[in-house]
C-alpha positions in Angstrom: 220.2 145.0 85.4 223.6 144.4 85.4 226.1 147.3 85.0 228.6 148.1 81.9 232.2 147.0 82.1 233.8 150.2 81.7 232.1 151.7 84.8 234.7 150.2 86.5 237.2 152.2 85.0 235.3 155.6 84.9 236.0 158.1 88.0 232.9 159.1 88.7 232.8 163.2 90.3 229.6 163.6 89.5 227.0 164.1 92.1 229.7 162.7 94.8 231.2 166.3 95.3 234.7 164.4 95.3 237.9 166.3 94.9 240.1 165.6 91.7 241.5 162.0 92.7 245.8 161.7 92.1 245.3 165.7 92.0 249.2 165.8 93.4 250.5 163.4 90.9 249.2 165.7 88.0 250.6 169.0 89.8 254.1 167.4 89.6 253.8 165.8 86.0 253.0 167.1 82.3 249.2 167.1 82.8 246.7 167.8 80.1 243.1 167.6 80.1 240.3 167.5 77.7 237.5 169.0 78.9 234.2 167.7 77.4 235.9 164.8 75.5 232.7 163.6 73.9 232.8 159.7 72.3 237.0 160.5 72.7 238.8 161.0 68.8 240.9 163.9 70.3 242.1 162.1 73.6 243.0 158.8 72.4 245.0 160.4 69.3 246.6 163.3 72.2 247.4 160.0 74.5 249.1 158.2 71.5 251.3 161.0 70.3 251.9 162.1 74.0 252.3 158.4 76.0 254.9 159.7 78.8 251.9 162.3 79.7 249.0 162.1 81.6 246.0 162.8 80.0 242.4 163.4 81.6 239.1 162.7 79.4 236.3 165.0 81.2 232.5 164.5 80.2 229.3 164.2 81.8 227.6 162.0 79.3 228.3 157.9 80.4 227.6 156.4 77.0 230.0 158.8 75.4 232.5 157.5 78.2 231.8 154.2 77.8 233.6 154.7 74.2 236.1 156.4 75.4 237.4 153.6 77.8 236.9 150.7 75.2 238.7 152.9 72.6 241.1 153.6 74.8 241.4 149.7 75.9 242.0 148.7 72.0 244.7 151.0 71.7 246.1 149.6 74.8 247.0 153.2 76.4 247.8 153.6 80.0 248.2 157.3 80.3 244.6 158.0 80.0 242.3 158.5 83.1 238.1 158.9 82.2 236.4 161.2 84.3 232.5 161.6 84.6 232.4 165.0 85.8 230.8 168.4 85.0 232.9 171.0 83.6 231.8 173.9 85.4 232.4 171.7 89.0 235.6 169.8 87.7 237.2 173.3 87.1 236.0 175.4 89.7 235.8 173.1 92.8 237.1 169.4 92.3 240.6 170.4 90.8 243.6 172.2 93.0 246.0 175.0 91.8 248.3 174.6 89.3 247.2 170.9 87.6 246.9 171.4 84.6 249.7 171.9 81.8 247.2 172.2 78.9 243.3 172.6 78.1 241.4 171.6 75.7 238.0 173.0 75.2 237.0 171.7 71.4 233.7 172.3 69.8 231.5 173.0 72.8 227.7 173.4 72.1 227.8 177.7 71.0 224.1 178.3 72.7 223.6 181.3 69.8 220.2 182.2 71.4 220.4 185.5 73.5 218.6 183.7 76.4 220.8 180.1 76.4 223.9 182.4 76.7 224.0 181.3 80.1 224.9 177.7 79.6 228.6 179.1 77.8 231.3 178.0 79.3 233.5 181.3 79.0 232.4 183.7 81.6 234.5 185.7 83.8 234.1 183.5 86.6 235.2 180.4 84.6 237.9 182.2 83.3 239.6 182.9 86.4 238.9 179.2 87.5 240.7 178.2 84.3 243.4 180.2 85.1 243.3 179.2 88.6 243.9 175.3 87.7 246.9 176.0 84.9 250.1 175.5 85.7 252.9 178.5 84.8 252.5 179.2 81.6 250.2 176.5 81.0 247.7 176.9 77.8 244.1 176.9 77.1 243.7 175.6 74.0 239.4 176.4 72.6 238.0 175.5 69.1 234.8 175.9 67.6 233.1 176.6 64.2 231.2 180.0 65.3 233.1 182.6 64.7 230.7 184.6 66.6 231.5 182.3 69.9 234.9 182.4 69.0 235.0 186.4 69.4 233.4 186.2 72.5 236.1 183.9 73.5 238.5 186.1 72.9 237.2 189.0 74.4 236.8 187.5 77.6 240.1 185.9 77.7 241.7 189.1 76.7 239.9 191.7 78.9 240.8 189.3 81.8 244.5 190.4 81.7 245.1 186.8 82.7 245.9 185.5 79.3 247.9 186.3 76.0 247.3 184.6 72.8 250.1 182.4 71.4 250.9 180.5 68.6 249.1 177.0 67.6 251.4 174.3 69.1 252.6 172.1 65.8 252.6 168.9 68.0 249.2 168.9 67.7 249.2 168.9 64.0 246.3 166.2 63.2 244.9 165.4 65.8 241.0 166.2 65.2 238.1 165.8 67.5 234.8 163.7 66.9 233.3 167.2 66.8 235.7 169.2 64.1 235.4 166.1 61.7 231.9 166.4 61.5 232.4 169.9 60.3 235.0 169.0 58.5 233.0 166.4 56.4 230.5 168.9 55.0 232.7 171.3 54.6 232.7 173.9 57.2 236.0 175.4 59.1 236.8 175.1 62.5 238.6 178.2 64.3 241.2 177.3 67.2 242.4 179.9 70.0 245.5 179.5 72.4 245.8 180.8 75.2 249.0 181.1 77.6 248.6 181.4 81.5 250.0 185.0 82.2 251.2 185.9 86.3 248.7 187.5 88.4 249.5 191.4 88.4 250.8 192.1 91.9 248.5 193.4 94.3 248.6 197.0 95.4 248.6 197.9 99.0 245.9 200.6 99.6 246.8 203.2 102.3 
């Protein structure tokens, strides 16, 4: 069977265990990456407003991918790269220090049930890797319609001492995922959280 088109034009991390590719070219420009970009409403419309940045579309799902390229395609956009990767391995093995000017999380599945709670994102560990791959000062920018999740969030981010909240940017003003206009449409709210990259306290010396 012959292969989709825009597999071409997908970088595929995914089961090759490949580090981030033009990791070094994104260390030394304005960077952002949206992580878990589903069918791709909130990338093309961040690469549009934003065309002298580069901007990374993260997913694992192909079909949602595939959409992302040809809308990306029709709106004739050549700052946007398509990654098929997993979160959890794009973050916390594929990606170097300090690549990342912005990241957005939006709308990620909330896993309510005491024994999916696993499968969230926002642990400790991830945390740190988030931290890890933002640039100075760099923001994490997280969304989502539970306000139960969203708590969470915030308690992990700020009992890491790694982060401070901040103020929504206003450039973003508009933009709306795939995800938040569904919620939108019937009516509910969705809650977003930034996040600002705070220095690693310095390490004391035992004796």
């Amino acid at each position: 069977m012959a292969g989709h088109p825009e597999d071409a034009e997908i970088r595929f991390l995914t089961g090759t265990y490949a580090p981030l590719p033009d990791a070094a070219h994104y260390q030394q420009t304005v960077t952002e990456l949206d992580l878990g970009c589903g069918a791709g409403s909130y990338t093309i419309q961040l690469a549009a407003r934003f065309p002298e940045r580069n901007i990374l579309a993260a997913d694992v799902m192909l079909g949602r991918l595939r959409k992302v390229i040809r809308r990306r395609n029709r709106a004739r956009l050549n700052n946007l790269t398509v990654l098929r990767t997993e979160a959890r391995f794009l973050i916390s093995f594929a990606a170097p220090d300090g690549c990342f000017d912005r990241i957005h999380l939006l709308c990620p599945d909330p896993w309510p049930k005491d024994r999916h709670r696993g499968h969230r994102l926002l642990s400790s560990d991830f945390t740190a890797q988030l931290h890890r791959v933002l640039k100075t000062d760099g923001i994490f920018h997280f969304s989502s319609d539970d306000q139960t999740y969203c708590a969470a969030v915030r308690d992990v981010l700020e009992t890491s001492g790694l982060f401070r909240a901040v103020a929504a940017d206003p450039a973003l003003d508009g933009i709306v995922s795939d995800f938040e206009q569904r919620w939108n449409d019937i009516g509910r709210s969705v809650t977003h959280l930034f996040y600002q990259r705070l220095p690693l306290p310095p390490k004391t010396i035992g004796h």
